[in-house]
N, C-alpha and C positions, 0 to 999 in steps of 0.2 A: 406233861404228857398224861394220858388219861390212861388208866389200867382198866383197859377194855379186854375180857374173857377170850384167847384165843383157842378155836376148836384147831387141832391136828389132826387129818383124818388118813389113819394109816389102814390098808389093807394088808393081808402078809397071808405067806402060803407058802409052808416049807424054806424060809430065811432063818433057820434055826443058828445058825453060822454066824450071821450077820446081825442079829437082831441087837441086843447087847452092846455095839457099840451105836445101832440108828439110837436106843433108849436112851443111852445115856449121853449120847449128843445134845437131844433134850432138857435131861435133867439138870444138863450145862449151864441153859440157856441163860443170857445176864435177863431178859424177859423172862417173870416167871408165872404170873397171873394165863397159866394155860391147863385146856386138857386134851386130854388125848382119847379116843377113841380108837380104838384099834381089834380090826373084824380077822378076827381067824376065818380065812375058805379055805376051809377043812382041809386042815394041816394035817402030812403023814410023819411029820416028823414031829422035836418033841420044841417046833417054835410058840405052841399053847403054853405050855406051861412055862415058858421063860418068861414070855407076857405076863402071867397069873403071877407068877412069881415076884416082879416088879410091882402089878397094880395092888399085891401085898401088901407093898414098904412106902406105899405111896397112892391116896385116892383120887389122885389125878389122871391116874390112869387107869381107864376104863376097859376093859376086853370085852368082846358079844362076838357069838358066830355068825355069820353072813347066812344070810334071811334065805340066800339063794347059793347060784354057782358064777363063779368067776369075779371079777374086780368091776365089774360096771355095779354091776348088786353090793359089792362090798361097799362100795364108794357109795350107793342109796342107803343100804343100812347106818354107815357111819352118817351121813349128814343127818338123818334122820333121828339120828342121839344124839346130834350136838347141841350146845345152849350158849355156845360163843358166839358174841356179834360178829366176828372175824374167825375168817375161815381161811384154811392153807391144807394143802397134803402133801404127805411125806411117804416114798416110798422107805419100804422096811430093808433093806438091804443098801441104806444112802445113811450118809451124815450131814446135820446140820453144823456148819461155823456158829461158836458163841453168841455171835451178836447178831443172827437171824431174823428169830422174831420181832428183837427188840428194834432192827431197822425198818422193817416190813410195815409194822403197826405205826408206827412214829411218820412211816411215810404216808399210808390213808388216814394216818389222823390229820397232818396237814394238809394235804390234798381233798380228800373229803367222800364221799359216796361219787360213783361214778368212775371210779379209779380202779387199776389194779396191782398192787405191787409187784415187783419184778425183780430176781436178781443175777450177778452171776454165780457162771455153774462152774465147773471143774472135775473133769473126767478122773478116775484116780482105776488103778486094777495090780494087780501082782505082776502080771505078763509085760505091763507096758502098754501104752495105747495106741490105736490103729493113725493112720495119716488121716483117712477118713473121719475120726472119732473128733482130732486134733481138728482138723479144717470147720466139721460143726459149732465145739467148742467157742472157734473163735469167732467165727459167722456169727452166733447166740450173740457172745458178750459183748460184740459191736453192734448188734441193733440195741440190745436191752441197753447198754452204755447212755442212747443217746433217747431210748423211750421209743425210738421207731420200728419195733417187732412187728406191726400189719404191715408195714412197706413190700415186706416179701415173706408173707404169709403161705401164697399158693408155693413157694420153694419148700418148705418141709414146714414142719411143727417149732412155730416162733415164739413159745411159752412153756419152758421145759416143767414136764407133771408137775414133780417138787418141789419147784423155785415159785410160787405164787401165793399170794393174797388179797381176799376182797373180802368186803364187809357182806353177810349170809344174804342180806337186800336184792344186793345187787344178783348174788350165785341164784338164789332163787329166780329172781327175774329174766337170767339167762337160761333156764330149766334146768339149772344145777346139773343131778346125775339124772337125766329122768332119761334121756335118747339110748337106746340103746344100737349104736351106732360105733365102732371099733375104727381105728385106735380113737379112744373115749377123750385123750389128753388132747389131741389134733383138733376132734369134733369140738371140744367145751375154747377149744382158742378162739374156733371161729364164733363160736357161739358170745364171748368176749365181743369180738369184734364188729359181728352181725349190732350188737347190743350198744354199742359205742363209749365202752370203757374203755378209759385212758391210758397206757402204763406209762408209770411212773419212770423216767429213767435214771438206772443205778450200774456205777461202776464199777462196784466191790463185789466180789467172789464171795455168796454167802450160803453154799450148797457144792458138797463134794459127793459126785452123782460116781455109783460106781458100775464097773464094768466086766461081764466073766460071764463063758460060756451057756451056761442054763440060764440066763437074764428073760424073764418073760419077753421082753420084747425084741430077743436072737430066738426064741425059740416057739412063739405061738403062732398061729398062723393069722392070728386077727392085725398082727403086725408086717404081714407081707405088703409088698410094693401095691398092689394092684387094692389094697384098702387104702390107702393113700390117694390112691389115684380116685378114686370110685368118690371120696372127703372132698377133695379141693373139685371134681365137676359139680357134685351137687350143690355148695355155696357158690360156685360161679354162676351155676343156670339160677338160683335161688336172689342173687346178691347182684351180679352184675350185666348180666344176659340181658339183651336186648332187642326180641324176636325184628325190628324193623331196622337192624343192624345186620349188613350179612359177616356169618360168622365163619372165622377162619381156622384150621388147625396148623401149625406151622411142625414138619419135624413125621417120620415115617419110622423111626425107633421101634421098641416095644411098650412105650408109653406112649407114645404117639397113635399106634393100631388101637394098644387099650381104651385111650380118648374118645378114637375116630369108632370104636364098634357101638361103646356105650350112646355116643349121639345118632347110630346108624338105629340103636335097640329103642330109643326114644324117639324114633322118628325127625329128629331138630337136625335140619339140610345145616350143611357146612361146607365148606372148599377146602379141598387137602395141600398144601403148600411142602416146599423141602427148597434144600440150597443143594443138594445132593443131587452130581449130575445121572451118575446110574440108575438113579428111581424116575424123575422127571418124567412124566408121558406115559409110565406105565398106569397099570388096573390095578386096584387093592379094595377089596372088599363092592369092587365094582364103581369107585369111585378114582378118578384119573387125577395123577399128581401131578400138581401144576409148579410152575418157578416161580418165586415167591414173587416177581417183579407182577404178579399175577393182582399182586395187591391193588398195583396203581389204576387196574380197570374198575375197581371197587368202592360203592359212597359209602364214606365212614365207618369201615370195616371193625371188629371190635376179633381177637388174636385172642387163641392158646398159643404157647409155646412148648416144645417138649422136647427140643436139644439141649443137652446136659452139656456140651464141651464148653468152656467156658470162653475159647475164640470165640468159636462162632457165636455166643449170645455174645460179647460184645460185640460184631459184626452185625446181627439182628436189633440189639438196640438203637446203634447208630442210624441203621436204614430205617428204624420207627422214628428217631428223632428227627431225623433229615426231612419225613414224611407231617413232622408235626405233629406226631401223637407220643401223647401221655402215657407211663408204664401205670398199671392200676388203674386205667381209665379207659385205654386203648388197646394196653396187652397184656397180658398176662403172665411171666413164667412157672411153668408149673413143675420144670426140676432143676 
């Protein structure tokens, strides 16, 4: 195996608490040919100098304050100091398993450019973890398990922030941190995947992702539902959209309005669908919802989906499959 330079690029921001044990997760590591770079955005508490403190007793670790504000800029500052062919990020409030890196690198080194390693995660917190947290968890580690994380891309973010590696090549070529575009982790998957890196699949738990009330992404707003949502339309009209397709929304929710406003605000004609006898035949946004059997008057129809209950998407698969269309090709689910 080659001892190729791995960059870590940590942002951190008040993890004064936590940091000590993300560091020394590292210091762990049975891989050791790494550095870290690691952006203080302007810490009020004392997680600068815990950093300082470390990259002290050890010049692998690098400290610099962020060029700007927030973790998109952190995340351009750190790449932009890195000199590792191999790139990974690590949040500061996470711990790495021992043999992280050292599976990570081993894996694009056989596999090769065009790759991205993947691993699994594992929720950990004081409180105990939610049903929710738990069902993600395992949703993650059964696609990453078998390397099929795009399969169901538009359902949430299928490449968790700090579980990844790719050779800078390839980051670069996907515009690295360049988009400023929130949540940054979601946007850079698609951008993976726009790009047509492979992951790697891995079925060992090699990141303990942790979890507690002030967690940037319980508590900022660039994390709310309706960025998500706003993510998976614009690689869909970007990536799979196909104006001489007529386009369907399936689903009257509050994902579903979000959808149906955003293609109302873009002008892109759509037909509003539900299985929902109480909405059927009404007006919403001036647009009439039809029963989804609405389908079969339609050539080659191309589906969002944005019923979350998991009958009823199986119910809706079935009636695509019966229909002869393909998920990822035909429909979409988008939660």
């Amino acid at each position: 195996m080659k001892n190729h330079l791995i960059s870590v690029l940590i942002p951190f921001k008040n993890t004064s608490v936590y940091l000590p044990e993300c560091v020394d997760s590292i210091l762990s590591q049975s891989y050791q040919n790494w550095e870290v770079i690691a952006i203080d955005d302007h810490s009020e508490d004392n997680s600068l100098s815990i950093v300082e403190h470390y990259s002290s007793r050890d010049t692998r670790i690098k400290v610099h304050p962020n060029k700007g504000n927030g973790i998109i800029s952190a995340l351009r500052t750190a790449y932009n100091l890195s000199k590792g062919e191999l790139l990974t990020r690590m949040d500061s409030d996470d711990i790495m398993n021992s043999n992280k890196l050292e599976i990570m690198a081993s894996s694009l080194e056989k596999h090769g450019k065009g790759h991205i390693a993947v691993g699994g995660v594992r929720y950990f917190s004081d409180r105990g973890i939610s049903n929710g947290y738990e069902r993600y968890e395992k949703w993650l580690n059964k696609l990453t398990a078998t390397g099929a994380n795009y399969s169901e891309i538009y359902k949430e973010c299928v490449i968790p922030s700090p579980c990844w590696m790719v050779y800078k090549k390839d980051l670069e070529e996907c515009g690295a941190f360049e988009p400023n575009r929130y949540p940054e982790d979601y946007d850079l998957t698609f951008r993976f995947y726009e790009r047509g890196l492979q992951c790697i699949p891995c079925n060992e738990i090699l990141h303990r992702w942790r979890d507690y009330d002030s967690r940037t992404s319980r508590t900022s707003e660039h994390y709310a539902q309706n960025y998500f949502l706003h993510i998976k339309l614009h690689y869909f009209l970007k990536l799979h959209h196909d104006h001489r397709r007529p386009l369907t929304v399936w689903g009257a929710g509050n994902k579903g309005k979000s959808i149906a406003r955003d293609l109302l605000q873009q002008n892109i004609p759509f037909h509003w669908l539900c299985d929902n006898p109480n909405k059927i035949g009404k007006t919403i946004y001036g647009k009439e919802m039809k029963h989804f059997n609405y389908l079969l008057n339609l050539e080659k129809p191309i589906s969002i989906v944005t019923v979350a209950n998991e009958e009823a998407q199986e119910m809706i698969t079935n009636f695509f499959s019966n229909l002869g269309q393909t998920p990822m090709v035909d429909y979409f689910f988008f939660c």
